[in-house]
N, C-alpha and C positions, 0 to 999 in steps of 0.2 A: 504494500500500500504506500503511496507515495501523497506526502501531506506537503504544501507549501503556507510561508507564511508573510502576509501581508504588512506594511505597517504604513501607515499616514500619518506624516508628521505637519505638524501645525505649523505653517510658515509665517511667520511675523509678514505682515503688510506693512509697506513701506507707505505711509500718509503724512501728506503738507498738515501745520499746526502752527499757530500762532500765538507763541512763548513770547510774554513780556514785550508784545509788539513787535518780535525777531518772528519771521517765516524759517521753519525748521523743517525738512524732510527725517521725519522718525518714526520708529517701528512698534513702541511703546501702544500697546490694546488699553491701559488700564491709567487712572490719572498717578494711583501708586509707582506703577511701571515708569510714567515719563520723570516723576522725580528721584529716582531709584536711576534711571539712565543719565540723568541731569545731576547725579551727585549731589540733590540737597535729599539732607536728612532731620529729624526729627517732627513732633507730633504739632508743634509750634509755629508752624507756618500758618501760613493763610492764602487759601488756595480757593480760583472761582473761575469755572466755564463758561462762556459766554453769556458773563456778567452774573452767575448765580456762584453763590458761596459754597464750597462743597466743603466740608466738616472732617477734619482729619479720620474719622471712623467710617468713613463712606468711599476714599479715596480706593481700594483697592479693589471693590466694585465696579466705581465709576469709569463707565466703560466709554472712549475717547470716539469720535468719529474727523473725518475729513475735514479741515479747515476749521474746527474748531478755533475757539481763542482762547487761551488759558493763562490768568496771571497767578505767578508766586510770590508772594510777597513774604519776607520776613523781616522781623522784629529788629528797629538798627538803637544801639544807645547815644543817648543825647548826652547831655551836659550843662 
């Protein structure tokens, strides 16, 4: 008996996104994902998709499409 096996792997799509007013070609499905590729880190940020607030506990859900606009803002100290 002869068995073969199959496998489909999930290709990251490459889609245009609009980071902090920057047009960026990225592969990032997940708004976790784009800051995880984008190297910022923590829960502290302040992160919103085409003008709507998305809550650091929602981030890894929220699922990104095409031309999207996404700002990341964090926290700068004054003086």
């Amino acid at each position: 008996m002869k068995s073969s096996v199959k496998l489909f792997l999930k290709r990251n799509r490459i889609m245009k996104l609009l980071v902090n007013g920057d047009e960026l070609d990225l592969a990032a499905e997940t708004l976790a994902g784009l800051l995880a590729s984008l190297e910022y880190e923590g829960e502290w940020l302040a992160t919103a998709v085409n003008g709507d607030l998305v809550h650091s506990e929602e981030r890894a859900d929220y699922q990104l499409k095409a031309f999207d606009r996404v700002e990341i803002l964090s926290p700068m100290q004054g003086g």
